[in-house]
Residue, then its C-alpha position, 0 to 999 in steps of 0.5 A: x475323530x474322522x482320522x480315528x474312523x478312518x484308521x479303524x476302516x483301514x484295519x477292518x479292511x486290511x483283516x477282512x481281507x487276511x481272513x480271506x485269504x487264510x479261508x481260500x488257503x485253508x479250502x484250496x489245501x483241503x481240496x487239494x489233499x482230497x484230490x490227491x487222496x481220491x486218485x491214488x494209483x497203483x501203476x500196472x507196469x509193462x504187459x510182458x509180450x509173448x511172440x506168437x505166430x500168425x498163420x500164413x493165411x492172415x499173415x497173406x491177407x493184412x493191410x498197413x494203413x498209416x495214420x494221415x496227421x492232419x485228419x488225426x487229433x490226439x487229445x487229453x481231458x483232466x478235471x481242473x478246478x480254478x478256485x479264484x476264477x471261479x471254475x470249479x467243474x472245467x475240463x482242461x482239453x489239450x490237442x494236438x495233430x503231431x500223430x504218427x503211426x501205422x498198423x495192419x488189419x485183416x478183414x473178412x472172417x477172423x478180422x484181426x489188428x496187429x502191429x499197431x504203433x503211434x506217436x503222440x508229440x507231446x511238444x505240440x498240445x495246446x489247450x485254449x490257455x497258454x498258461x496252462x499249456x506252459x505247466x503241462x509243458x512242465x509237468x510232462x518234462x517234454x524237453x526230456x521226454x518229448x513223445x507219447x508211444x503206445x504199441x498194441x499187444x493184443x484185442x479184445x472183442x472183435x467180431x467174428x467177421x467184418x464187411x467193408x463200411x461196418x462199424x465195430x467196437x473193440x478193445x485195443x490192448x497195449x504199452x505206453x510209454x511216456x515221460x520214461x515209464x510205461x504201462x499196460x493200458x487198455x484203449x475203447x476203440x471204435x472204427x470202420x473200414x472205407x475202401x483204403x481208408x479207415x476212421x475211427x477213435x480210440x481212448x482211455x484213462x490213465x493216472x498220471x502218477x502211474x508215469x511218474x507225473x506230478x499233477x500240475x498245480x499252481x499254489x494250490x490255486x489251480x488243482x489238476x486231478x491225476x486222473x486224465x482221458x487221452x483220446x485219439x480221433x485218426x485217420x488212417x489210409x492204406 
């Protein structure tokens, strides 16, 4: 009789815990396609640059700043939900100091920024999960595709004059191309000018499938949404 009861617990115990994992299976493929379904997104492509001269005054008065890696960081921000660690709202944030690049201001009246490139390592980022950081690895191919680049095209928003120590928002627009693709995105910039150096940040939204990147996954277990932050906070000094 106790053999008979004992039995009858084992199999109580072994569906129980199938029933388990066919609901956790059922809502993480749920969840997934209502995550891969709300971030659908059409690629914009390249913004095709048309040359336009600079006149000799500006042309006479622009400044190249360089960008100082170790007081810059590049960084990205993604909805994740961990459904068996029980994190449904986290925020993946990953980082990195590996920035290079450099652009040229003009200030006083007419303030302008022209020829800005920077290059992001993407080798480097790291978040606070090792685990994670190795599916990133994965997902952005960085053996075949180790950098970020953006290049600005043109400006949105800039005063019409600029003294030294103010601080100003405007819109930086340009290409970037990472894992072999690149598209026209638009950066929320904000930043001021110290003598020779200048602080600032800089950031906007992208969607990964737009380059041609699987959101990284983990059986379902671990679902990124396409839609992703990518910020800069730099330095830069003449």
């Amino acid at each position: 009789m106790k053999k008979r009861s004992v039995r009858t617990t084992i199999i109580a115990v072994v569906l129980a815990i199938i029933l388990i994992a066919v609901v956790g299976f059922v809502y993480t493929q749920h969840f997934a396609n209502t995550v891969a379904t709300s971030q659908q997104h059409t690629a914009t492509g390249a913004i095709l640059v048309t040359p336009t001269p600079i006149s000799t005054t500006v042309a006479g008065s622009l400044q190249t700043y360089t960008i100082v890696p170790a007081q810059t960081t590049a960084s990205y921000s993604v909805y994740e939900d961990l459904i068996f660690q029980n994190k449904p709202n986290n925020d993946a944030i990953g980082t990195t100091h590996s920035v290079a690049g450099n652009f040229q201001i003009a200030s006083g009246s007419n303030p302008t920024v022209e020829g800005m490139t920077i290059k992001v390592d993407l080798r480097t980022l790291q978040s606070d999960s090792s685990m994670r950081d190795n599916h990133v690895q994965s997902a952005l191919d960085t053996s075949d595709y180790p950098y970020a680049t953006f290049v600005s095209v043109s400006t949105q928003g800039l005063p019409a004059s600029y003294t030294d120590g103010q601080t100003i928002s405007f819109k930086l627009l340009g290409n970037l191309t990472m894992h072999g693709k690149t598209n026209g995105e638009t950066f929320a910039v904000q930043g001021k000018v110290v003598g020779n150096t200048i602080t600032g940040t800089a950031s906007t939204t992208i969607y990964m499938t737009d380059f041609g990147i699987t959101p990284p996954t983990l059986a379902n277990i671990a679902i990124v949404q396409n839609k992703t932050v990518i910020s800069l906070d730099f330095t830069a000094q003449s």
